[in-house]
SERO-4910 file (N, C-alpha, C, O; in steps of 0.05 Angstrom, whole numbers):
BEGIN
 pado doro    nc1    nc2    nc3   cac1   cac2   cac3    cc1    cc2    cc3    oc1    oc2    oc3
  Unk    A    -61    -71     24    -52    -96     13    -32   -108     32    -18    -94     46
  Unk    A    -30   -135     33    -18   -145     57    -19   -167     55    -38   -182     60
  Unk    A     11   -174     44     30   -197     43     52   -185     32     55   -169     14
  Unk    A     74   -204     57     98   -197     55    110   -194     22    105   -212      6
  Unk    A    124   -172     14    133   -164     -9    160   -179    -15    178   -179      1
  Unk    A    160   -193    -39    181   -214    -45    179   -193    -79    163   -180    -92
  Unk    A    220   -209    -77    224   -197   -117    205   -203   -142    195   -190   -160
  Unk    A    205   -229   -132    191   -254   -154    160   -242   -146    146   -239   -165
  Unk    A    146   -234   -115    117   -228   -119    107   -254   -115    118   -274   -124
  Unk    A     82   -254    -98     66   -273    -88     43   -283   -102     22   -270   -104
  Unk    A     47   -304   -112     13   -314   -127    -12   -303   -123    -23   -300   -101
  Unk    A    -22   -296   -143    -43   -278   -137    -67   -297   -123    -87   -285   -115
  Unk    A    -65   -323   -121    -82   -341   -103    -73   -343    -76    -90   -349    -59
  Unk    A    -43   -338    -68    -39   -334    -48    -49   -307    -32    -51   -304     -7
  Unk    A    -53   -292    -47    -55   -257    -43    -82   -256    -34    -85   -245    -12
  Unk    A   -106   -269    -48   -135   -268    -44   -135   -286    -20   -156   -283     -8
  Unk    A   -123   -298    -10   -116   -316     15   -114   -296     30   -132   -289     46
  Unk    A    -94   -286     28    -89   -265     56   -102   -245     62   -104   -234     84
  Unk    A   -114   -238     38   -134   -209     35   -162   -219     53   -173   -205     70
  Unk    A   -168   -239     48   -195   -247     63   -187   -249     84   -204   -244    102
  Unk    A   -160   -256     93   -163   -259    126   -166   -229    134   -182   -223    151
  Unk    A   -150   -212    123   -144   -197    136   -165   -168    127   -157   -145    126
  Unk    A   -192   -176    121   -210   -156    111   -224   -150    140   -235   -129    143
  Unk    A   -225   -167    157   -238   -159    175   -223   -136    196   -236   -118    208
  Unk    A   -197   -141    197   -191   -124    213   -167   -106    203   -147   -101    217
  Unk    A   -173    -98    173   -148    -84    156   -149    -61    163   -129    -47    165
  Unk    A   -183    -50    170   -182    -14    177   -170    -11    205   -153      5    213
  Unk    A   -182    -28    218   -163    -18    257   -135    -24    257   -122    -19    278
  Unk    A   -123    -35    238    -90    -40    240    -83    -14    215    -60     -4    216
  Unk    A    -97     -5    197    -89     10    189    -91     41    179    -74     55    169
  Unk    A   -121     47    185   -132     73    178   -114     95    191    -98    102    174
  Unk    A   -111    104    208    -96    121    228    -68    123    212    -60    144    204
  Unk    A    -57    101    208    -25    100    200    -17    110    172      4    120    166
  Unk    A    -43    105    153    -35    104    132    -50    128    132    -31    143    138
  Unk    A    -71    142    130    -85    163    122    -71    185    122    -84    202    110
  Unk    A    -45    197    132    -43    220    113    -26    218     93    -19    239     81
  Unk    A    -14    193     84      4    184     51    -21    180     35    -20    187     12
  Unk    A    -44    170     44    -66    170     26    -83    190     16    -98    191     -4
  Unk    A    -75    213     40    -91    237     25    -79    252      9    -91    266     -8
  Unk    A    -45    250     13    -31    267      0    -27    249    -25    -10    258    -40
  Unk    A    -39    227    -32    -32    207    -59    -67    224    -69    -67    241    -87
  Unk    A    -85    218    -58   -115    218    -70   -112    255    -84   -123    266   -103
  Unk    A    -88    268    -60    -88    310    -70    -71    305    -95    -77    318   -115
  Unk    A    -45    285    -95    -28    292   -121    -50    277   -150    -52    288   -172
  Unk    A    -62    256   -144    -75    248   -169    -98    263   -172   -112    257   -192
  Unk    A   -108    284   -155   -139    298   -166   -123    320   -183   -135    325   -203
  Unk    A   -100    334   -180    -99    358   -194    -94    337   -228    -85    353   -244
  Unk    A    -96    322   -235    -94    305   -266   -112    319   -275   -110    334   -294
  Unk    A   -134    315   -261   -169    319   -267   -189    291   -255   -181    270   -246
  Unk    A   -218    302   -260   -237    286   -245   -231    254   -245   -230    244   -223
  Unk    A   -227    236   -267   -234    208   -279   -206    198   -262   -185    208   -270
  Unk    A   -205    182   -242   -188    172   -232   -192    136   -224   -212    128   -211
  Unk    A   -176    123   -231   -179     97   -215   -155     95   -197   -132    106   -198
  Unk    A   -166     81   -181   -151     69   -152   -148     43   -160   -168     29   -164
  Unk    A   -123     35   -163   -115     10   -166   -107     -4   -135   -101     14   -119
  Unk    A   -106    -23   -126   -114    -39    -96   -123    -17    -81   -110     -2    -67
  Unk    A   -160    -18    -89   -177     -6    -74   -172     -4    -44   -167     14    -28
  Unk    A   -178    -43    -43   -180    -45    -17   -205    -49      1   -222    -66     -5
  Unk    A   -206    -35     22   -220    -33     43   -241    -16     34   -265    -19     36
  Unk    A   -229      2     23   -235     40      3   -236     61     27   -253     79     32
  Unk    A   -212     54     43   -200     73     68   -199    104     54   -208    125     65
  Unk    A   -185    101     26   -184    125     20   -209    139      4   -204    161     -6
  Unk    A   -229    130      1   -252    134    -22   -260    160     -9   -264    179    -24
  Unk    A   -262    164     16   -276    192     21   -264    216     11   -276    235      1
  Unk    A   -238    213     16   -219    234      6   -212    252    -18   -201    274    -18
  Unk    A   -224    235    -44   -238    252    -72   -245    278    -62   -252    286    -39
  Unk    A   -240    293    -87   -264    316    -91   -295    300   -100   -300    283   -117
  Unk    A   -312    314    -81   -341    305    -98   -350    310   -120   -373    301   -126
  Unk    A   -336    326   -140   -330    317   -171   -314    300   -186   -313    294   -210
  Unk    A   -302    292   -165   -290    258   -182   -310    242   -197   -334    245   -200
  Unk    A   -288    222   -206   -306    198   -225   -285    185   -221   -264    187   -233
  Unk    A   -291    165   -199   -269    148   -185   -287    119   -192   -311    113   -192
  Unk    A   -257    102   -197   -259     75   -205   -248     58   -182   -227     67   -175
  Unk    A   -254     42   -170   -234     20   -162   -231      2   -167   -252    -10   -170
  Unk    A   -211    -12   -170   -208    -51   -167   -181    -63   -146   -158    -55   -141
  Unk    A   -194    -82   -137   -185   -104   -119   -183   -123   -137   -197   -126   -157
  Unk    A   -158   -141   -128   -161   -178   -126   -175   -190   -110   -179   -215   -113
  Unk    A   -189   -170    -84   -196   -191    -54   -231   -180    -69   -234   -158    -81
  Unk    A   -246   -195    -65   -280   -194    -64   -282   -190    -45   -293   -168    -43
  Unk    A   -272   -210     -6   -276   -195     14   -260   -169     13   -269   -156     32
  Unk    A   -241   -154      0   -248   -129      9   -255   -113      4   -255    -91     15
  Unk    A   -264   -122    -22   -287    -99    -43   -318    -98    -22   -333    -78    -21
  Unk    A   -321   -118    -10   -345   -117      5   -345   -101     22   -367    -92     28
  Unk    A   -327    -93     32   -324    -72     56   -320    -45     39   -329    -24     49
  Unk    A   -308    -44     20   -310    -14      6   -329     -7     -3   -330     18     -4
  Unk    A   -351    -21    -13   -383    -16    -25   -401     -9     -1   -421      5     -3
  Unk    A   -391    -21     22   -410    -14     48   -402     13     54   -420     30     58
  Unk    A   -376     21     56   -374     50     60   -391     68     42   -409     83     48
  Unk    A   -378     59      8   -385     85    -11   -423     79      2   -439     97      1
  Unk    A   -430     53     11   -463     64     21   -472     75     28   -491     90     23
  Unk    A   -450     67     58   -461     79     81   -453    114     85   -467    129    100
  Unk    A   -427    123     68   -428    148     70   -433    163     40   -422    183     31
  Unk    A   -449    151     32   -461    170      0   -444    174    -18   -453    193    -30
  Unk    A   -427    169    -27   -393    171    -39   -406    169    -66   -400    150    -80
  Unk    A   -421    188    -75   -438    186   -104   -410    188   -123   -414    182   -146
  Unk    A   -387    193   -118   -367    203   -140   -352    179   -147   -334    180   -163
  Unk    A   -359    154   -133   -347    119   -138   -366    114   -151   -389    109   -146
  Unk    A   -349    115   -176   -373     96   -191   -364     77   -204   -362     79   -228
  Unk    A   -355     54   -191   -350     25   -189   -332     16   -180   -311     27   -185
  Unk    A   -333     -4   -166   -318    -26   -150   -321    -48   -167   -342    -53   -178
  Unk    A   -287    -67   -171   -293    -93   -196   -277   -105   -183   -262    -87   -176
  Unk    A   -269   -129   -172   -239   -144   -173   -234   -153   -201   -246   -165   -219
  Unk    A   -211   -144   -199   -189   -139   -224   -167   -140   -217   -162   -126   -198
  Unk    A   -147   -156   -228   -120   -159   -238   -106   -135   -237   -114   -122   -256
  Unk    A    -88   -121   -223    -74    -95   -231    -53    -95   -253    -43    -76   -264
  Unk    A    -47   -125   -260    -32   -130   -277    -44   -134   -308    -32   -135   -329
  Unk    A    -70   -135   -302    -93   -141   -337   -121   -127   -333   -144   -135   -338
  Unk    A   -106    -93   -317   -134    -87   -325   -153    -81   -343   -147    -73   -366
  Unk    A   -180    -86   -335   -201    -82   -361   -210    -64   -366   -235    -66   -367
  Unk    A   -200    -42   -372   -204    -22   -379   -186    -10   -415   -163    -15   -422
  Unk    A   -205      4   -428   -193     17   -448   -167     40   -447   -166     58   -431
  Unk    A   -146     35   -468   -132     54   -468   -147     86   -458   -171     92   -461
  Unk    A   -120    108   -442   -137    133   -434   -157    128   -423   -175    127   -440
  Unk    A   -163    124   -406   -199    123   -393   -196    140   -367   -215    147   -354
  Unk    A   -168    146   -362   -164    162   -331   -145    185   -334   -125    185   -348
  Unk    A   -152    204   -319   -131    230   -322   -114    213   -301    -90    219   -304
  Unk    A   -116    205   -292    -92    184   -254   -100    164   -261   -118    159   -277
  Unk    A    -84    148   -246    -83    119   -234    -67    129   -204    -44    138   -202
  Unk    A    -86    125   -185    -67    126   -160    -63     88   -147    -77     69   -153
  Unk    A    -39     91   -129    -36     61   -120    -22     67    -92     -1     76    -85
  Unk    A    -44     58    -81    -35     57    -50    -25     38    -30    -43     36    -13
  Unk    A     -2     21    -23     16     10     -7     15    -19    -30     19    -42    -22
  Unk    A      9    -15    -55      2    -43    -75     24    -48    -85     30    -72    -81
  Unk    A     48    -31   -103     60    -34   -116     80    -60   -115     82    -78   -132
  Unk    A    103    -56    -80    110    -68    -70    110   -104    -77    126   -122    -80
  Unk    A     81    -97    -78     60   -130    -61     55   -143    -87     50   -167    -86
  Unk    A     56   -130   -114     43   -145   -134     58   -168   -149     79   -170   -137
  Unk    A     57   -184   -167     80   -205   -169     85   -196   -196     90   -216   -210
  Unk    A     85   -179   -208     99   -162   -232     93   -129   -232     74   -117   -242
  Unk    A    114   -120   -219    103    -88   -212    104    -75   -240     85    -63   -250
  Unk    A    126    -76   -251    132    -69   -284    108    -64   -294     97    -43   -301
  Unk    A     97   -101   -295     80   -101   -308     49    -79   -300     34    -67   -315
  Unk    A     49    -81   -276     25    -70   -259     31    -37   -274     12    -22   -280
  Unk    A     58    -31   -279     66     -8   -281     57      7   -303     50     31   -306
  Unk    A     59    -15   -323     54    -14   -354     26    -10   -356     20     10   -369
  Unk    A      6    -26   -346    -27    -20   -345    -36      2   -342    -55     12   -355
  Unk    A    -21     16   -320    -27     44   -306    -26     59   -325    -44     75   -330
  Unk    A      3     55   -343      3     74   -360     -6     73   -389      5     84   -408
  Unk    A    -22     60   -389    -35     47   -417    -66     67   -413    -77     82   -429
  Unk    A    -72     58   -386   -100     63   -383   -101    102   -372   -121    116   -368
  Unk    A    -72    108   -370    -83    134   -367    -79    149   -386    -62    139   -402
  Unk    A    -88    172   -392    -85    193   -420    -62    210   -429    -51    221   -411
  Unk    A    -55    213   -446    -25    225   -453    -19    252   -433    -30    268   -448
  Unk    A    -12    265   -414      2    283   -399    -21    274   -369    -25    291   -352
  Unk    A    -31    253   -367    -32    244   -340    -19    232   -323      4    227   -330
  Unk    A    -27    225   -298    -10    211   -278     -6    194   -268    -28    182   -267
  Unk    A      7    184   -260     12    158   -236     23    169   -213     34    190   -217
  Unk    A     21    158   -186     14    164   -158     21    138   -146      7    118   -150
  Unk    A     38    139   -134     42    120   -112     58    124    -94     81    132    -94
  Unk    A     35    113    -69     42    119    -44     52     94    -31     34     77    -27
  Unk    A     83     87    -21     83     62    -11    108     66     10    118     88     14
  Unk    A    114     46     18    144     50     36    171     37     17    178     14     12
  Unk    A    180     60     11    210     46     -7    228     48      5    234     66     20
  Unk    A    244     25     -1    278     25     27    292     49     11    292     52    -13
  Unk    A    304     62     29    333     72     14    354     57      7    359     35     16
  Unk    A    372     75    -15    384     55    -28    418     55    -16    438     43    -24
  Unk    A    413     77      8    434     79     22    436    110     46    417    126     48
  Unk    A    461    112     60    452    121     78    450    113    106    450     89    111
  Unk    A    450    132    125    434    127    149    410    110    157    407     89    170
  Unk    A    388    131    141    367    117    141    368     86    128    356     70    142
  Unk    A    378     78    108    382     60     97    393     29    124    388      5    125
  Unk    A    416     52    145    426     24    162    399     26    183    392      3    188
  Unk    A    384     43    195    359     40    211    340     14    198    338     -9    207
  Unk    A    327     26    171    316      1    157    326    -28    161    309    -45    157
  Unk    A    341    -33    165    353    -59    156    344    -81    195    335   -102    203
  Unk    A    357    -45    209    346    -55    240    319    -71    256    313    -89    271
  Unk    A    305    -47    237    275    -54    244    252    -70    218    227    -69    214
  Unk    A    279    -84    204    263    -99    181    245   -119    192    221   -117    184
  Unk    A    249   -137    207    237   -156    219    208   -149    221    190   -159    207
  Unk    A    203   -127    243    185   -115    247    163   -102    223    139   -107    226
  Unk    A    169    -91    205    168    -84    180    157   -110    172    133   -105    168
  Unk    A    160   -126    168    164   -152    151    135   -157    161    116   -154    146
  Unk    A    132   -164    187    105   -172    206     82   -154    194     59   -162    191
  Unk    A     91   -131    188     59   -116    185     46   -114    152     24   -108    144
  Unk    A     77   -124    136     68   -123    102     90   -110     96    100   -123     78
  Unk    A    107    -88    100    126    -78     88    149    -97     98    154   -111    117
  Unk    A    164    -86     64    197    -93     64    209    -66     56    196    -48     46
  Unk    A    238    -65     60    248    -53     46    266    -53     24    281    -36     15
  Unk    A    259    -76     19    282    -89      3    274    -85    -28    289    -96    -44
  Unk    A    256    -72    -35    245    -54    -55    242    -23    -59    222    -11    -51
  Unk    A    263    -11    -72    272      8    -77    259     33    -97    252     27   -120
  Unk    A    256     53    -91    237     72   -115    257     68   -139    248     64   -161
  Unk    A    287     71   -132    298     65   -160    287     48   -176    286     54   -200
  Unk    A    280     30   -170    271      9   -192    247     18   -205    241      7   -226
  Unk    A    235     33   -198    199     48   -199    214     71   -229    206     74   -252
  Unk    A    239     84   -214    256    103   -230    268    100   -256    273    118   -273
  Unk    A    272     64   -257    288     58   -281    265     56   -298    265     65   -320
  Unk    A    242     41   -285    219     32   -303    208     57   -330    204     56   -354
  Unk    A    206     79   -308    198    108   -318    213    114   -348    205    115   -371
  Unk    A    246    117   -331    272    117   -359    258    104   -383    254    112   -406
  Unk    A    251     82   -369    254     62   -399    231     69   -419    233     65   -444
  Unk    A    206     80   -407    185     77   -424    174    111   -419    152    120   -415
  Unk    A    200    125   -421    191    152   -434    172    167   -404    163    189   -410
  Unk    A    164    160   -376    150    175   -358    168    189   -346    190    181   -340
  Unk    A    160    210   -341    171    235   -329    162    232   -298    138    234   -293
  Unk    A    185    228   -274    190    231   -247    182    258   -235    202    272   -229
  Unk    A    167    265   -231    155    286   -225    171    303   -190    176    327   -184
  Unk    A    172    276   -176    181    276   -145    168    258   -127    145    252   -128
  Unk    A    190    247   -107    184    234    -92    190    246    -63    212    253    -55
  Unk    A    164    247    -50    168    268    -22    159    245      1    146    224     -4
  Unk    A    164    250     16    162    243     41    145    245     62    146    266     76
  Unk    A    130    228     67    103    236     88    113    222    115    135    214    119
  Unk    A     88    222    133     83    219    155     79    176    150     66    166    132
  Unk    A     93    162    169    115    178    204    142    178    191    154    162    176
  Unk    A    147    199    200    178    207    198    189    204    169    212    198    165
  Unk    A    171    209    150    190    208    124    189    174    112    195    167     89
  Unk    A    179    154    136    167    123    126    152    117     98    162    101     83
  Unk    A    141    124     95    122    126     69    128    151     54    132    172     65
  Unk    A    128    146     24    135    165      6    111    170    -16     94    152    -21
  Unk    A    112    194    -29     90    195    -43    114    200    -78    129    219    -83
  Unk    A    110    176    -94    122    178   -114    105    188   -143     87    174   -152
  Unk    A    113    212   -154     88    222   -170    103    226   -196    124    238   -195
  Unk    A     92    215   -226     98    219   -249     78    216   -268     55    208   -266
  Unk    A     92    225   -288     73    240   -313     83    228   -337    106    231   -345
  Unk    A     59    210   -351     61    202   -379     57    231   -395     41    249   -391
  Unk    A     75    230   -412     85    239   -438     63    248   -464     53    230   -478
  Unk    A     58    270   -468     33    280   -487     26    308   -482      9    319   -495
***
């Protein structure tokens, strides 16, 4: 997903704007970089169990990475980049996707419980009501399942915290900010009863975090 991350969140007409530009060349600017926060997001949401959706599919960079007993869902806002994730699950047999929709992460259509996970990969940031995106996730997954997200959160202080601020600019150019904090991911949890499971640190250098919690049941 890729547009610069603002408090308020970018129009979701603006978002399908940028997503089409950037479907053509989202895997060569990003497969390499992102794939091992994606595998370690696709390993923390398979131990839930099989029935998982991927909320901002995407490209479906990460679709191979299932166990081939999944029952993996995805949805996008971009159509161009659901087009490129249906050509993969084609072209490499990915019998365990079984469906690609663009969908709202904020109104998805799906029934209460329908997923042991909801994983979300570099989306959270990007969406223009994360709360809300937050709340779906946990509507639609089953009482002692999970949520999974893998994204880059600023620190909220620190060293690392004065580096970030250095190379924000840069950051800014490629889709990340840091100016969005897991605390805020942390308070959301507090408020509506989800259990913080841990947030660890992947590859490069601890950049991307894998934040993992557990609805209540």
């Amino acid at each position: 997903m890729l547009s610069e991350p603002q408090v308020a969140g970018p129009s979701t007409a603006l978002m399908r704007k940028a997503y089409a530009r950037w479907a053509p060349v989202y895997d060569v600017v990003y497969d390499k970089l992102t794939e091992p926060a994606a595998r370690a997001a696709v390993e923390a949401a398979s131990v839930h169990g099989p029935r998982i959706l991927e909320a901002g599919v995407g490209t479906g960079l990460a679709l191979g990475y299932y166990p081939k007993g999944s029952f993996v869902c995805g949805v996008d806002l971009s159509e161009d980049m659901l087009k490129r994730a249906r050509g993969k699950v084609h072209r490499k047999g990915l019998s365990h996707v079984r469906g690609l929709q663009v969908m709202d992460v904020c109104h998805l259509g799906y029934a209460d419980a329908s997923f042991d996970a909801v994983v979300a990969q570099f989306l959270i940031t990007l969406v223009p009501d994360p709360e809300a995106a937050l709340s779906e996730f946990l509507r639609v997954v089953r009482p002692g399942g999970g949520i999974v997200l893998a994204n880059h959160f600023g620190q909220d202080a620190g060293a690392l915290a004065k580096v970030e601020e250095i190379v924000a600019p840069l950051c800014t150019k490629i889709g990340w900010s840091s100016d969005f904090k897991a605390s805020r991911i942390e308070a959301w949890a507090r408020r509506n009863g989800v259990e913080v499971q841990g947030l660890k640190p992947t590859f490069p250098g601890g950049f991307f975090k894998i934040l993992r919690m557990r609805k209540a049941g």
